[in-house]
C-alpha positions as CSV (number, residue, x, y, z in Angstrom):
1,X,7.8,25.6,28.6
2,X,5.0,28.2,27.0
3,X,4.3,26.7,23.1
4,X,6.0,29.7,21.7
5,X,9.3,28.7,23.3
6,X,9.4,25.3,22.9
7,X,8.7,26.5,18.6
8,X,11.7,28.4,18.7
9,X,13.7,26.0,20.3
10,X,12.3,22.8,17.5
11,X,13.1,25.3,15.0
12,X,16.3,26.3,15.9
13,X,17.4,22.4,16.2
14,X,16.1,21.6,12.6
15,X,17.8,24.0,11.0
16,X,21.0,23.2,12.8
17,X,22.2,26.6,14.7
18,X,23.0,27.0,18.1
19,X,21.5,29.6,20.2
20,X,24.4,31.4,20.0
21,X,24.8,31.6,16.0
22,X,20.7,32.0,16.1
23,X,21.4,35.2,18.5
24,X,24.0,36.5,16.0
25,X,22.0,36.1,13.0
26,X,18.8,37.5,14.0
27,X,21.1,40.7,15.8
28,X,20.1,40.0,19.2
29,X,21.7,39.8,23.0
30,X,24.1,36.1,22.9
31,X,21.5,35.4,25.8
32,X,18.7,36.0,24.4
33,X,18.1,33.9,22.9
34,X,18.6,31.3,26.0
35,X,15.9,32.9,27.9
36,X,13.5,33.1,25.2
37,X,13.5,29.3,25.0
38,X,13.7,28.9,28.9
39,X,10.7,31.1,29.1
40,X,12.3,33.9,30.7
41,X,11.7,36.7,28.4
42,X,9.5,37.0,25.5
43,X,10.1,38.3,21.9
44,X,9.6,41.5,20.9
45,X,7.3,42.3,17.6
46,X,10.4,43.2,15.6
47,X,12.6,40.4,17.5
48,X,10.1,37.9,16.8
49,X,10.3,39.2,13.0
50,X,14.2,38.6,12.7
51,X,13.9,35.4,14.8
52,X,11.1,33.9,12.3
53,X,13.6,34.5,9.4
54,X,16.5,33.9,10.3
55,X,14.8,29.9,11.4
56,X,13.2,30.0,8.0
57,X,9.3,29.7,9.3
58,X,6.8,32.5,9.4
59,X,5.8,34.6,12.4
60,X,2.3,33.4,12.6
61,X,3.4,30.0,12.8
62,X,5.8,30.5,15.6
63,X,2.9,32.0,17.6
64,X,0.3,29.3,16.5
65,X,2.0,26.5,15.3
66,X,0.2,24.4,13.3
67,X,-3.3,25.8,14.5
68,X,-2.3,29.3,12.1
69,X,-4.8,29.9,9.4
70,X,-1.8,29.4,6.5
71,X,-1.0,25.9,8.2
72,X,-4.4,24.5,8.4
73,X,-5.2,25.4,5.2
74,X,-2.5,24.0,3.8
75,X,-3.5,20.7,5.3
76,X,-6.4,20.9,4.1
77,X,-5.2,21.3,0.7
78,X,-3.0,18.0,1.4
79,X,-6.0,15.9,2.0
80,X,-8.0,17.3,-0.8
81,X,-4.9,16.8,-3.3
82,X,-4.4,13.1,-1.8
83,X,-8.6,12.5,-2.7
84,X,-8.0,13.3,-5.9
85,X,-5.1,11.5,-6.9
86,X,-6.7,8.6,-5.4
87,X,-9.6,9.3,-8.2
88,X,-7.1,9.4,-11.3
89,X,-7.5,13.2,-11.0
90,X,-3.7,14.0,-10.5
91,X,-4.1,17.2,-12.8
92,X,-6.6,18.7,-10.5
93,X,-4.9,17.7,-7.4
94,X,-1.5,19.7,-8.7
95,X,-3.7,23.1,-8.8
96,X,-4.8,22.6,-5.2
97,X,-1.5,22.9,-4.4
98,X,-0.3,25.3,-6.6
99,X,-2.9,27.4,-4.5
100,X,-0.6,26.6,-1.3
101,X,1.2,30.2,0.0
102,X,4.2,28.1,0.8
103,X,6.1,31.4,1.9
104,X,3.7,31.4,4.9
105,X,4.8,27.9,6.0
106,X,7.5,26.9,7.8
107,X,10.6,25.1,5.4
108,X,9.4,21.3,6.9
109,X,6.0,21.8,6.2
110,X,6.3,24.2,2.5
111,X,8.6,21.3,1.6
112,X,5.3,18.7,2.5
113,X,3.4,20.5,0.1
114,X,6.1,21.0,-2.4
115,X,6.9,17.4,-2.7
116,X,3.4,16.7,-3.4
117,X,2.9,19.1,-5.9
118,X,5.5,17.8,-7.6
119,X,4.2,14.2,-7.5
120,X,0.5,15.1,-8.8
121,X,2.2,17.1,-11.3
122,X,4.6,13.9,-12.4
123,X,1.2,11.7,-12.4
124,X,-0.4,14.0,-14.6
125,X,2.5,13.9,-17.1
126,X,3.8,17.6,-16.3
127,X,7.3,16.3,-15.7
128,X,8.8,20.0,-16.7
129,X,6.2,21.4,-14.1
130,X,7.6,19.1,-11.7
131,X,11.4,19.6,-11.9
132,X,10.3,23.4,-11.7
133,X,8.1,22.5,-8.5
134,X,11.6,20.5,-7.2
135,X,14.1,23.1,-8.1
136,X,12.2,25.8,-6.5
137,X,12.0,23.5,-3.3
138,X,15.7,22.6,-3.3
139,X,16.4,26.1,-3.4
140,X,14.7,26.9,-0.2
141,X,15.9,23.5,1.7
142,X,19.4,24.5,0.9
143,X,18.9,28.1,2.2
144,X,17.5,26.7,5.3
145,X,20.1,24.1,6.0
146,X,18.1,20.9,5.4
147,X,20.9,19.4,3.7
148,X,19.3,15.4,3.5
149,X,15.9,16.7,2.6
150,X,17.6,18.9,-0.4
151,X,19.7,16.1,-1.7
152,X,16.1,13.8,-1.5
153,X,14.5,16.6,-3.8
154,X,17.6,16.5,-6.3
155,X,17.8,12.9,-5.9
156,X,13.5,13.5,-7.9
157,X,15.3,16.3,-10.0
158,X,17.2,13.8,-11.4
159,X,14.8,11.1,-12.2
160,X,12.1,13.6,-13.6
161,X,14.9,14.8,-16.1
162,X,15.9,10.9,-16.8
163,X,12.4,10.2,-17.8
164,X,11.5,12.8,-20.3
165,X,14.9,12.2,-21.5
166,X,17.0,15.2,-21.1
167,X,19.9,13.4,-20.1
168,X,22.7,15.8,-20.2
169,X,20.6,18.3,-18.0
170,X,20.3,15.6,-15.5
171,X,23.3,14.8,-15.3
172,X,25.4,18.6,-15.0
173,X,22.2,19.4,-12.5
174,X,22.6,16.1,-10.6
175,X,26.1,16.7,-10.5
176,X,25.6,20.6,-9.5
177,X,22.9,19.9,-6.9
178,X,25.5,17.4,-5.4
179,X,28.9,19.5,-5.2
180,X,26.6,21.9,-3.3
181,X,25.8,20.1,-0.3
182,X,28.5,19.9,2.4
183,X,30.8,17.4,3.6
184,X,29.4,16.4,6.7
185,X,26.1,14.6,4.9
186,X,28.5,12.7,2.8
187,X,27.4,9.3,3.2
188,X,23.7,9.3,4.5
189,X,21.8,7.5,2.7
190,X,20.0,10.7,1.3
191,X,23.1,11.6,-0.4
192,X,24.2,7.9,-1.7
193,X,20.7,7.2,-3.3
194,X,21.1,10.8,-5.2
195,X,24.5,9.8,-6.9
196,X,22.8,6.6,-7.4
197,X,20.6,8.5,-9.3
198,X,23.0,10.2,-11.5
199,X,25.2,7.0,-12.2
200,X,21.4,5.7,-13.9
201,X,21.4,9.4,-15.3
202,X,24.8,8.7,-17.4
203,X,23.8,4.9,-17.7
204,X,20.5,6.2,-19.8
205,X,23.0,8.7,-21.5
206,X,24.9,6.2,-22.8
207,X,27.7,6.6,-20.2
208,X,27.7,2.4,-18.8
209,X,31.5,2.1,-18.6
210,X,31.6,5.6,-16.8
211,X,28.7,4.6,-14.6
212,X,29.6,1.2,-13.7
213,X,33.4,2.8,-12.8
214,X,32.0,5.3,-10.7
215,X,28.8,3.0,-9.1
216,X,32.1,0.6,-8.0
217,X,34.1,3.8,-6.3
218,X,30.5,4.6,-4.6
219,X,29.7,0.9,-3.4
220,X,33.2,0.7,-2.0
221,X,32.9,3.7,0.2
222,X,29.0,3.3,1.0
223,X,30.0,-0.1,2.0
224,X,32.6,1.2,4.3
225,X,30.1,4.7,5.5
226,X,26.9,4.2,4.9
227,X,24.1,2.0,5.9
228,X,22.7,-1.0,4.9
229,X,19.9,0.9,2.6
230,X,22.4,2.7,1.3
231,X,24.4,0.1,0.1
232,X,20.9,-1.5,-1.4
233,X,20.9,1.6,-3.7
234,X,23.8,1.7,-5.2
235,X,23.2,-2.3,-5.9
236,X,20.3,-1.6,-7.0
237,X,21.3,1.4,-9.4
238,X,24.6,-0.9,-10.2
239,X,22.1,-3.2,-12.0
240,X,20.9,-1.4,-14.8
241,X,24.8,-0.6,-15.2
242,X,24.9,-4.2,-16.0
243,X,21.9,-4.7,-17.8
244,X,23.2,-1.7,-20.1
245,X,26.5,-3.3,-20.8
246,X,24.1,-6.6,-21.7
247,X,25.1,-8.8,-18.9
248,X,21.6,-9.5,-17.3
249,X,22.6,-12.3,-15.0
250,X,25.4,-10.0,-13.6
251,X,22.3,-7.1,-13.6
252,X,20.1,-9.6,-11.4
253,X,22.6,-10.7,-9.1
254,X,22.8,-7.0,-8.0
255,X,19.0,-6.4,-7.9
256,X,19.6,-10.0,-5.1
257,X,22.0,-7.8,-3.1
258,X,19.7,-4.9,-3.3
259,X,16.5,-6.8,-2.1
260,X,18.8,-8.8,1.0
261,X,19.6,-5.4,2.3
262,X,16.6,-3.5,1.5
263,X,15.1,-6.3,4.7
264,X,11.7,-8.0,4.6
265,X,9.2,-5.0,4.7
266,X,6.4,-5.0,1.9
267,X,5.1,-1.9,3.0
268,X,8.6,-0.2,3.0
269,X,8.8,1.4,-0.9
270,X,11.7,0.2,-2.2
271,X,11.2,-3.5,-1.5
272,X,8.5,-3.5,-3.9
273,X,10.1,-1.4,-6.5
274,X,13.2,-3.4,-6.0
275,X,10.9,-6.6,-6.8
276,X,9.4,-4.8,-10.0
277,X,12.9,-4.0,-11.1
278,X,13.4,-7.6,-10.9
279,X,10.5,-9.0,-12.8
280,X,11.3,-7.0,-15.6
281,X,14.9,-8.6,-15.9
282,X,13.2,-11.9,-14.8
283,X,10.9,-11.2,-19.0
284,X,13.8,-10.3,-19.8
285,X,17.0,-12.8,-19.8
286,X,17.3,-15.9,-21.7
287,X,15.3,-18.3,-20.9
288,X,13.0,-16.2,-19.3
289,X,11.7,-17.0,-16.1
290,X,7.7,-15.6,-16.3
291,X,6.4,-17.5,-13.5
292,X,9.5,-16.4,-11.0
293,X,8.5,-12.3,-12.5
294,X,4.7,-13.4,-11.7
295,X,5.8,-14.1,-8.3
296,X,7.9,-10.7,-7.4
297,X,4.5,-9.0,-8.7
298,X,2.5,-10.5,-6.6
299,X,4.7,-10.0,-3.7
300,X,4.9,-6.6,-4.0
301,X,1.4,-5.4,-5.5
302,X,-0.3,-4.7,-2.4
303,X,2.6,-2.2,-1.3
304,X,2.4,-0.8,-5.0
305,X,-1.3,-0.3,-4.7
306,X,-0.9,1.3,-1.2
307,X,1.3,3.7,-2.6
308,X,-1.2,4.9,-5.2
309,X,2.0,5.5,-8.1
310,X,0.2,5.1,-11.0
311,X,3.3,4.9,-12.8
312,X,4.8,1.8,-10.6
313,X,1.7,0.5,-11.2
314,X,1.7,0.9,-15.1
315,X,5.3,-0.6,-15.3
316,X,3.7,-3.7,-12.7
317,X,1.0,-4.4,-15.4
318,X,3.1,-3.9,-18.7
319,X,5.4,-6.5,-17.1
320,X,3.0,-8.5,-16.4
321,X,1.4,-8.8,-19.6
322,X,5.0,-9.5,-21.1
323,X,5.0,-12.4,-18.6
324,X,1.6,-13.7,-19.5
325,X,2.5,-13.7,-23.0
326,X,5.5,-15.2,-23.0
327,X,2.9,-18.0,-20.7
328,X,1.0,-18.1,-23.9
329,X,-1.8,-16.4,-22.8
330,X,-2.0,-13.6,-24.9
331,X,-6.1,-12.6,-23.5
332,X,-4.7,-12.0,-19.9
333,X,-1.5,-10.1,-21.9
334,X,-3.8,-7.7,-23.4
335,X,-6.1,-7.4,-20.4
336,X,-2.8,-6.0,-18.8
337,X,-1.5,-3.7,-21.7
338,X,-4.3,-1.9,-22.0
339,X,-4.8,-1.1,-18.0
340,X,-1.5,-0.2,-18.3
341,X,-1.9,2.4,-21.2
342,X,-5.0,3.6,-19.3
343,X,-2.8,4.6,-16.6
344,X,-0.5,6.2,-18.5
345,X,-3.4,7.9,-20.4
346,X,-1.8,11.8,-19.4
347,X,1.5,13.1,-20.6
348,X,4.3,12.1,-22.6
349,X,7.0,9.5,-20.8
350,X,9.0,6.3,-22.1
351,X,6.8,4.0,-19.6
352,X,3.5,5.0,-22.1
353,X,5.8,4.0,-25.4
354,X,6.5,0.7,-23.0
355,X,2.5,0.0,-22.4
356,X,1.3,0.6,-25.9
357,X,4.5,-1.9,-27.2
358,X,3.2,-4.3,-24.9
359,X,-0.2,-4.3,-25.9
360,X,0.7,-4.3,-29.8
361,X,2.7,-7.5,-28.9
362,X,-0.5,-8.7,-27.3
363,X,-2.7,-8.3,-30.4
364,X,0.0,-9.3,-32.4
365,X,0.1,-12.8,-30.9
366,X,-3.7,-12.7,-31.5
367,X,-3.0,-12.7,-35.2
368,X,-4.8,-8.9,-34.4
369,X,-2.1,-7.2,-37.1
370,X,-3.7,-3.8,-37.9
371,X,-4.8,-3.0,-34.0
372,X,-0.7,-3.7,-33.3
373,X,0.3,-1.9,-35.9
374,X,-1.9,1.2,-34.5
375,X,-0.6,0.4,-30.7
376,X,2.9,0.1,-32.2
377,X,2.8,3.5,-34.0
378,X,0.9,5.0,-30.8
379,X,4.7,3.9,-29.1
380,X,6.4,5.9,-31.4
381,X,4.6,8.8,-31.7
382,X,5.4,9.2,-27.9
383,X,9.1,8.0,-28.2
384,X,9.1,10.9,-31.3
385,X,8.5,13.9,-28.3
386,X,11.1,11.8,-26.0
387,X,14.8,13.2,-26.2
388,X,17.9,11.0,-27.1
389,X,19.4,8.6,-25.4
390,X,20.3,5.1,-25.3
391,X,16.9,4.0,-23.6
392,X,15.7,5.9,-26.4
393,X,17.6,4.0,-28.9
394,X,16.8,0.8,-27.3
395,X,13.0,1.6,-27.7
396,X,13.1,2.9,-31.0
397,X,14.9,-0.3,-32.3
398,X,12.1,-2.7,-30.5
399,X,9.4,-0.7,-32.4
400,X,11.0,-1.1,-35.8
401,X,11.5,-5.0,-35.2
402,X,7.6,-5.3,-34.4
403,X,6.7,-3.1,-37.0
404,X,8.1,-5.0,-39.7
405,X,7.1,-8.4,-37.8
406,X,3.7,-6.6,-38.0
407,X,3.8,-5.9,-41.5
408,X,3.7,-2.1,-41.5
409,X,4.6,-0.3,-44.4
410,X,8.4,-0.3,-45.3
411,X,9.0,3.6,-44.5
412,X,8.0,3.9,-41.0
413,X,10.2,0.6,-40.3
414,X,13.0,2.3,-41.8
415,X,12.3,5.2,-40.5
416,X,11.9,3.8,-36.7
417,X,15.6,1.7,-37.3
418,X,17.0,5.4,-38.1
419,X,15.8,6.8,-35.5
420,X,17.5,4.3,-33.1
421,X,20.6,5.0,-34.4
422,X,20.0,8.9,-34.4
423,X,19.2,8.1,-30.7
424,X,22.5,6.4,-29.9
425,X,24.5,9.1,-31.4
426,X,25.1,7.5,-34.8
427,X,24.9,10.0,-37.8
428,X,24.1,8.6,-41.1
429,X,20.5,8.2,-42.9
430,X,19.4,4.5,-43.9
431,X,18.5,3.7,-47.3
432,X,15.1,3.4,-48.8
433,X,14.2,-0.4,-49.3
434,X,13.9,-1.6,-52.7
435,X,10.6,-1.6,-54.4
436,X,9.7,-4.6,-55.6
C-alpha cells in the first residue's frame, strides 16, 4: 500500500465513515473510494480536494503526511512551546502557538497544538484566552466526529470557567457541550469525567445537594458502564460534594475509592492529583493528620514535577506549608508559601488568593503581623477580580478571620466578612463596628 493510500484509509477510520459514506460525501463513484485505498486508482486534483475535506485534514498532508512543510513546522513549534514552559515562560510559549496555521493540519494533530495552546495560556493566567483556545477546538472535533477527544476539551472548558469563577457559564456550557455529543460515547470515560466536571461546576456554584443527587445517578450507571477510571472520577469529583456539604470524613472516604481504582501508577496523572486532593482534606479535618498529607505529597511529587503544571505544583506547596505549620514549623511553612506564590506569580485565579493566605498564616505564626497583613490583603485583592461563588465565599470568610486575628484595621475585616456573604448569595450590608 503506496503512503497516500494507506492516509486515506487512517483517516477515514478516525473520523468514523465507511468507504461507502466517505464516497457519498466527497461525491465520488461508491467504489472509489475502495480502489483508492487498495492502490488501484489514484485521486484526481479535484477528487483529492473533496476527499481531504470531507476527512477533515489538508491536501498536503494526505500527500506528505507528517513530512509537509505545515506539519513539521508545527512540531517544531511544539517542542519550542514545551522549552519554554519548562523555563517559567508559559506566556511566550502561548504565542508560538498562536503562530500554528492549524487549518493546514489534520483535526488529530490541530487538536495537539490546540490543547497546548490552551495549557500555556492557563499557565500564564489567560484563563479567558484559554476557554476561547478550547471552544474553538471543540468546535472543530465535533465537526470532525471525534466525539471522546471533544468531550476531553469540554471536560478543560469547564474547569477553566470553574476557576476564574464564572460558575453559571460553566455550568449551561458544560451542560450544552454535553447534550451535543451522541449516544453511543455515553459512558466512556471521556464523557463520565466531563459530567464529573460539571457536578464540581454546580458544587462551586453552590449547588451540593443538586450535585451530590446527580454524582449518585452518575456513579450508579458508571458503575454499571463504564470502567474502572471512570468510576475513580466520579469518586473523586463525589468528594468535594461531601466536603461542600461539611462532611470531610465522608469527602476522604471517596478520594480512598478514587485512588483504589485509579491503580498503582505514579506516573499516570491522576494518581498524583488524586493524592494532592487528599492531603489537602488530610490539613484539613479535625484533628488533622499533617504527617499522613506530608506523605501523599511525597508520593506523588515526582509525577507532579514530571508533568511540569505549575499550578498542581503551587497547590502541592501551599498544602504543604499548611502541613508544616500546623508541625509547628512555621520557617519550612513560609519557605513553601512563598514558592508557591512565585508560581502563581502570572494571572488572576483562586489557587494565588490560596498561596498568599498560606504565607500570611506563615508570618503570622512568626509573630511577622504587618508582612501577613500585606500577604493577606494581596489574597483579597485577587479574590476581589474572582466571580461569586461558594468557593468564593468560603475564601473571603478565611481572609476576614485572619485579618482581624492579624489586627488589620476594622473596615477591611468588615468589609472581607461582607463580601463572603455577597459571595454566597446573601444580600444585606454589615454594620460598621463601633468606635471606641
Amino acid at each position: 500500500m503506496n503512503p497516500l493510500s494507506r492516509r486515506v484509509r487512517d483517516a477515514r477510520e478516525k473520523a468514523g465513515l465507511s468507504q461507502g459514506e466517505l464516497a457519498r460525501q466527497a461525491g465520488v463513484h461508491p467504489t472509489y473510494i475502495s480502489h483508492v485505498e487498495n492502490d488501484r486508482r489514484a485521486l484526481g486534483e479535484d477528487a483529492l480536494a473533496r476527499v481531504a475535506e470531507v476527512l477533515g485534514v489538508s491536501v498536503p498532508y494526505l500527500l506528505d503526511g507528517e513530512q509537509a512543510p505545515d506539519y513539521r513546522s508545527a512540531e517544531s513549534a511544539l517542542v519550542e512551546a514545551r522549552r519554554l514552559s519548562r523555563m517559567g515562560e508559559a506566556r511566550a510559549a502561548a504565542d508560538v502557538l498562536a503562530q500554528v496555521d492549524v487549518s493546514a493540519l489534520d483535526v488529530d494533530a490541530a487538536a495537539r497544538v490546540g490543547l497546548a495552546h490552551a495549557e500555556a495560556l492557563d499557565l500564564a493566567g489567560d484563563l479567558e484566552g484559554s476557554v476561547e483556545a478550547l471552544e474553538r477546538l471543540c468546535t472543530r472535533l465535533m465537526d470532525a466526529h471525534r466525539y471522546l477527544q471533544a468531550a476531553y476539551a469540554a471536560m478543560r472548558i469547564v474547569m477553566a470557567l470553574t476557576e476564574i469563577a464564572d460558575l453559571h457559564r460553566a455550568v449551561s456550557r458544560g451542560e450544552h457541550l454535553l447534550a451535543q455529543l451522541p449516544a453511543s460515547v455515553a459512558g466512556s470515560d471521556e464523557v463520565v469525567r466531563l459530567e464529573s466536571t460539571i457536578i464540581w461546576a454546580y458544587i462551586a456554584r453552590g449547588d451540593a445537594t443538586y450535585a451530590r443527587y446527580r454524582g449518585r445517578q452518575l456513579l450508579a450507571h458508571t458503575r454499571q458502564h463504564g470502567s474502572a477510571r471512570a468510576v475513580s472520577s466520579v469518586h473523586w469529583n463525589l468528594a468535594f460534594v461531601d466536603d461542600a456539604l461539611g462532611d470531610p470524613d465522608a469527602a476522604l472516604a471517596q478520594l480512598e475509592s478514587a485512588i483504589a481504582l485509579a491503580g498503582a501508577d505514579e506516573i499516570d496523572r491522576d494518581l498524583p492529583r488524586l493524592r494532592l486532593d487528599r492531603a489537602f482534606l488530610l490539613v484539613s479535618v479535625e484533628p488533622p493528620r499533617a504527617e499522613e498529607a506530608l506523605a501523599d505529597l511525597d508520593a506523588a511529587q515526582t509525577a507532579l514535577e514530571i508533568s511540569e503544571s505549575q499550578i498542581e505544583l503551587a497547590r502541592a506547596d501551599s498544602v504543604r506549608s499548611r502541613a508544616w505549620l500546623l508541625l509547628d514549623d512555621a520557617a519550612t511553612a513560609q519557605q513553601y508559601a512563598t514558592r508557591a506564590v512565585e508560581l502563581l506569580r502570572e494571572g488572576v485565579r483562586r489557587d494565588s488568593a490560596s498561596a498568599h493566605e498560606a504565607l500570611g498564616d506563615a508570618m503570622l505564626a512568626q509573630r511577622a503581623r504587618p508582612e501577613a497583613v500585606k500577604e493577606y490583603r494581596s489574597a483579597a485583592e485577587l479574590l476581589d477580580m474572582i466571580s461569586s461563588g461558594r468557593s468564593a465565599a468560603v475564601l473571603w470568610r478565611r481572609i476576614g478571620d485572619r485579618l482581624r486575628v492579624a489586627g488589620d484595621e476594622d473596615e477591611r475585616v468588615v468589609e472581607a466578612y461582607g463580601r463572603a456573604l455577597a459571595a454566597a448569595g446573601i444580600r444585606g450590608v454589615l454594620p460598621p463596628p463601633p468606635r471606641a
